[in-house]
C-alpha positions in Angstrom: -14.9 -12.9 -4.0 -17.1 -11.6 -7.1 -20.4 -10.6 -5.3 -22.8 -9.7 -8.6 -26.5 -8.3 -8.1 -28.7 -11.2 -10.7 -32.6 -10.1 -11.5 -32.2 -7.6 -8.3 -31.1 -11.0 -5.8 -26.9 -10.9 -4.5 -25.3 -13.7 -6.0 -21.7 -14.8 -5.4 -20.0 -16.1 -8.6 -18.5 -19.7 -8.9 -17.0 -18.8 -12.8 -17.5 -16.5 -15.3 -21.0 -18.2 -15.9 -22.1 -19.5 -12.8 -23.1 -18.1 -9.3 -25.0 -19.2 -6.4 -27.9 -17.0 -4.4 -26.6 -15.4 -1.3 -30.2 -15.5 0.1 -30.9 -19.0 -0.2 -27.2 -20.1 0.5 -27.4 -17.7 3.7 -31.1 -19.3 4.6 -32.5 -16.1 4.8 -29.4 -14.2 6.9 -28.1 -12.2 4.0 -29.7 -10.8 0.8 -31.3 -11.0 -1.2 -31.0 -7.3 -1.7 -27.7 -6.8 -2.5 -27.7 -3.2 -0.5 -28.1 -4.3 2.3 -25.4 -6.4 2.2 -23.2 -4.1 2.5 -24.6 -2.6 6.1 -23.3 -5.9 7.3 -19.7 -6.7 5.4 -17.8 -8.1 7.8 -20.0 -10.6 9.1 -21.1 -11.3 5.3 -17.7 -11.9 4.1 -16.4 -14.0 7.4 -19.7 -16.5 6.2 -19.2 -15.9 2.0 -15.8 -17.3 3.1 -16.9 -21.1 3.4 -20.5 -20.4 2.0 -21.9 -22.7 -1.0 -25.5 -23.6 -2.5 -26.8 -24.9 -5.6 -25.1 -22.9 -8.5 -27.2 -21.2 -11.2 -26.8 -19.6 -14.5 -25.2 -16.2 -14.6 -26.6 -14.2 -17.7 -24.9 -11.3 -17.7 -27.3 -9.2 -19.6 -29.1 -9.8 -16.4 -27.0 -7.7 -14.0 -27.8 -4.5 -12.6 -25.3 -2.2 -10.3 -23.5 -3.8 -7.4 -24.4 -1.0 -5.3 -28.2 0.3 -6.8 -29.2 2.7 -3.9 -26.1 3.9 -2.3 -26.1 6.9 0.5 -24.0 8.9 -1.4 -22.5 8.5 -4.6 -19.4 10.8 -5.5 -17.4 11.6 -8.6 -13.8 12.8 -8.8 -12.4 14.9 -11.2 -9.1 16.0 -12.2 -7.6 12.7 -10.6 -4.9 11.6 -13.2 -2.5 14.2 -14.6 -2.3 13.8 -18.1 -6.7 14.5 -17.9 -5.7 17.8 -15.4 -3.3 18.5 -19.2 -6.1 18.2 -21.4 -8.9 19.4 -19.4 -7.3 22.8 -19.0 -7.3 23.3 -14.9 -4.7 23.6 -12.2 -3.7 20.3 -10.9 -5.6 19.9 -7.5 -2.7 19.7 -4.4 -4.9 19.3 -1.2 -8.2 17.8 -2.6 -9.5 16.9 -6.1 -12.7 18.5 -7.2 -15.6 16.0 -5.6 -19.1 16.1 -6.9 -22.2 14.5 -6.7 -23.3 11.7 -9.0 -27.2 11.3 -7.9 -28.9 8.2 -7.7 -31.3 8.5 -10.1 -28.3 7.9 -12.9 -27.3 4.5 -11.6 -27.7 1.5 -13.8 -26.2 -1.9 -14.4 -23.3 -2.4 -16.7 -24.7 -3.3 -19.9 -27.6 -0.6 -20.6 -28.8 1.3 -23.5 -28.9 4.9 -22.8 -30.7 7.6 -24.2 -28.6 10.8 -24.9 -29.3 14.1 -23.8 -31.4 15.5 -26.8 -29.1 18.4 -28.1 -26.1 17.9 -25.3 -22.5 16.9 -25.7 -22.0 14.0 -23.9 -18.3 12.4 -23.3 -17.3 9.3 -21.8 -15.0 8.6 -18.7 -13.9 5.5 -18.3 -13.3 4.8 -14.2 -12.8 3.0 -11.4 -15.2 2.8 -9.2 -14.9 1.8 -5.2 -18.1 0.8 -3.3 -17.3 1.5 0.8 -18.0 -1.8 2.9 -17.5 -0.3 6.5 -18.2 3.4 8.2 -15.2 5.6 7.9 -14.9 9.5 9.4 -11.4 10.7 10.6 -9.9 7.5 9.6 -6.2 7.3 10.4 -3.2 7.8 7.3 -2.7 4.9 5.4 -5.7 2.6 6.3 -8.6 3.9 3.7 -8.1 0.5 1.6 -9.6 -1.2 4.6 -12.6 0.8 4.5 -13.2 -0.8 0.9 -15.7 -3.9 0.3 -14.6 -3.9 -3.4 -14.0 -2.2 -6.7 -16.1 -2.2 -10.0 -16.0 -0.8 -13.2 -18.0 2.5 -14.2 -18.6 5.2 -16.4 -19.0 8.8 -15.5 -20.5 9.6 -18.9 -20.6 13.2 -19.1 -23.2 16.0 -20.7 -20.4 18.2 -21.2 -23.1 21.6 -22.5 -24.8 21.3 -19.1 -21.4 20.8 -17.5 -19.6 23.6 -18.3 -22.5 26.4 -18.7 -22.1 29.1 -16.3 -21.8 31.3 -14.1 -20.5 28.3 -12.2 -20.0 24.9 -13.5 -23.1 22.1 -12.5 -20.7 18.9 -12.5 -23.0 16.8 -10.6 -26.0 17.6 -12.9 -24.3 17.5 -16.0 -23.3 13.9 -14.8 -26.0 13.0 -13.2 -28.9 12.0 -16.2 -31.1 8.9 -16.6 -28.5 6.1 -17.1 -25.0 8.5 -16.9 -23.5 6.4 -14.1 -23.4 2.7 -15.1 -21.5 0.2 -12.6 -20.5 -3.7 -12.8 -20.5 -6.1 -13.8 -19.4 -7.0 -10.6 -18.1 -6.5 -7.0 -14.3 -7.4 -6.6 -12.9 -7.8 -3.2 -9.5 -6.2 -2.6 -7.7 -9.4 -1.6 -8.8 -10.8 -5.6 -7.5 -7.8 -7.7 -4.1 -8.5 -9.4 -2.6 -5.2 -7.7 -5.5 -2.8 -6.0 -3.1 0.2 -7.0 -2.0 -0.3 -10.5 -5.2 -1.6 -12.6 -4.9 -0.9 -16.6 -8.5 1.0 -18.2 -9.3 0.9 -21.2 -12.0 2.5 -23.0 -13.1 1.5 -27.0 -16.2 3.6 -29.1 -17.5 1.5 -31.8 -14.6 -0.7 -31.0 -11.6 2.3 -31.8 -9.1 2.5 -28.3 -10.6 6.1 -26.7 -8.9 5.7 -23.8 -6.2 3.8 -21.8 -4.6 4.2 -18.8 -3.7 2.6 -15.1 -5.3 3.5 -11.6 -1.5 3.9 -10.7 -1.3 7.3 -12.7 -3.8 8.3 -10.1 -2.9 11.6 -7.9 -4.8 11.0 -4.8 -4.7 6.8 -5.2 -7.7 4.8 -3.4 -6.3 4.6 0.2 -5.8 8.4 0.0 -8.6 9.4 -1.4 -10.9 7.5 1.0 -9.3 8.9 4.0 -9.0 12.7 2.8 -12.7 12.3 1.9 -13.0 10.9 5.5 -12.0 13.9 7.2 -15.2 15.6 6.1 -17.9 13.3 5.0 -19.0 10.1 7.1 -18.4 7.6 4.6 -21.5 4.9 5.1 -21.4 1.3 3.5 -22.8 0.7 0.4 -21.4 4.4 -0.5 -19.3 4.5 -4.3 -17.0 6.7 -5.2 -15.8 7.0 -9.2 -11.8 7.9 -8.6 -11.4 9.8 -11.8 -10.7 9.2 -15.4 -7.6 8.8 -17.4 -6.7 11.4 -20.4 -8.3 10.5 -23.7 -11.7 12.4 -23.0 -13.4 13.8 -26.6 -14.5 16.9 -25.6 -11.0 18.2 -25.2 -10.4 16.9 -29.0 -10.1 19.2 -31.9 -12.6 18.6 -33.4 -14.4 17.4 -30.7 -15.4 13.9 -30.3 -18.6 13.2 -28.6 -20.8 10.0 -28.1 -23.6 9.4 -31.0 -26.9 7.7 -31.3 -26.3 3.8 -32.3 -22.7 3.7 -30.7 -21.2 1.4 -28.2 -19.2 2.4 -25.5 -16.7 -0.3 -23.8 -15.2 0.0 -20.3 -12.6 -3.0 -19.1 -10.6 -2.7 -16.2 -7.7 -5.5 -15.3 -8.9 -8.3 -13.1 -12.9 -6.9 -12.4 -14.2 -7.0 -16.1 -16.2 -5.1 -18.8 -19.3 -3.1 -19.3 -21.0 -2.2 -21.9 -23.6 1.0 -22.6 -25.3 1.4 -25.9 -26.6 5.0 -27.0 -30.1 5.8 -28.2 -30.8 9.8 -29.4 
């Protein structure tokens, strides 16, 4: 299932073009806030399963995040080993670095965002899981069924607010107006070609920036979930963006940053593609 959030209503694609509401397919029982969805996954998916209604055009410059309001929304760094290479740090063994990613920075996948006036800010091109069922303590090997779906995102990065000391502000420096973008859509597990081993790929004004697969991950999806688990009380709805593949600019020498006017591109294999557009 593709579950995509139209004009703020859930909508369930048919194609690449088409979808029907969730609300008025559901006669009211689901929806149409897609958010809210997600509090009640398991019945939603046992009726999405033989649900159909009327379908209606999917624009997709219409779409806003798959999960707008989540609980908690985390960022992980240092999560592929090549990006530990070029970032500089020790490769995390028992947890990766998790920060915060506030609300206030989520938007849809194809968004024109304005850069931090005098900042350095990066791109980091990421997978990005949204949890469909309450997790805490969950047992080894069973965080993938804690998952409603995956998406694509960007954990764009202001890298001068960052890094400044005397202690690194990850979550702030990540966290401005429009830094967390998220679609196009919601992918199920059961619909991705291989939910461990997805190719990324990120383009600026159309040059290859970055490329990678989720399988290059250190703590992979299932694992990450359930270490996460042992501390926080994952809630539905909650997203989590696993980490980014080498090929970051600020690392570059020179350095390569995101300017006004550019176009940033984000596909993953079998979910799809966003776009952001940058404004100074």
């Amino acid at each position: 299932m593709r579950l995509a959030n139209l004009d703020g209503r859930a909508v369930i694609l048919t194609t690449d073009t088409t979808a029907f509401d969730v609300a008025d397919a559901s006669e009211g029982r689901f929806g149409p806030d897609i958010q809210g969805i997600y509090d009640d996954w398991d019945d939603f998916t046992a009726w999405a399963g033989t649900a159909s209604s009327a379908e209606i055009a999917l624009e997709q410059g219409r779409l806003g995040p798959v999960s707008p309001r989540p609980l908690q929304s985390l960022g992980i760094g240092l999560n592929y080993a090549d990006h530990v290479t070029e970032s500089g740090f020790g490769r995390p063994e028992k947890l990766p670095p998790v920060f915060p990613k506030f609300q206030s920075s989520i938007v849809g996948p194809y968004e024109t965002v304005a850069l931090v006036p005098g900042g350095r800010t990066d791109w980091e091109a990421e997978l990005v899981i949204v949890i469909g069922r309450t997790a805490h303590s969950i047992a080894e090997g069973s965080g993938w069924d804690y998952v409603a779906g995956a998406t694509v995102g960007q954990d764009l990065s202001e890298r001068a607010t960052q890094l400044e000391g005397p202690a690194p502000q990850f979550g702030l420096g990540k966290s401005f107006p429009g830094y967390s973008p998220q679609g196009p859509w919601l992918v199920t597990p059961d619909e991705l070609p291989d939910r461990d081993d997805l190719g990324i790929t990120g383009t600026l004004d159309g040059e290859v920036v970055q490329t990678g697969r989720t399988s290059q991950m250190i703590f992979p999806v299932g694992v990450l979930i359930e270490k996460l688990s042992q501390i926080l009380v994952l809630q539905p709805g909650d997203v989590i963006y696993t980490g980014t593949p080498s090929g970051v600019g600020f690392t570059r020498e020179p350095e390569w940053l995101i300017q006004p006017g550019q176009t940033l591109v984000t596909t993953i294999e079998g979910i799809g593609t966003i776009r952001q557009t940058f404004t100074g």
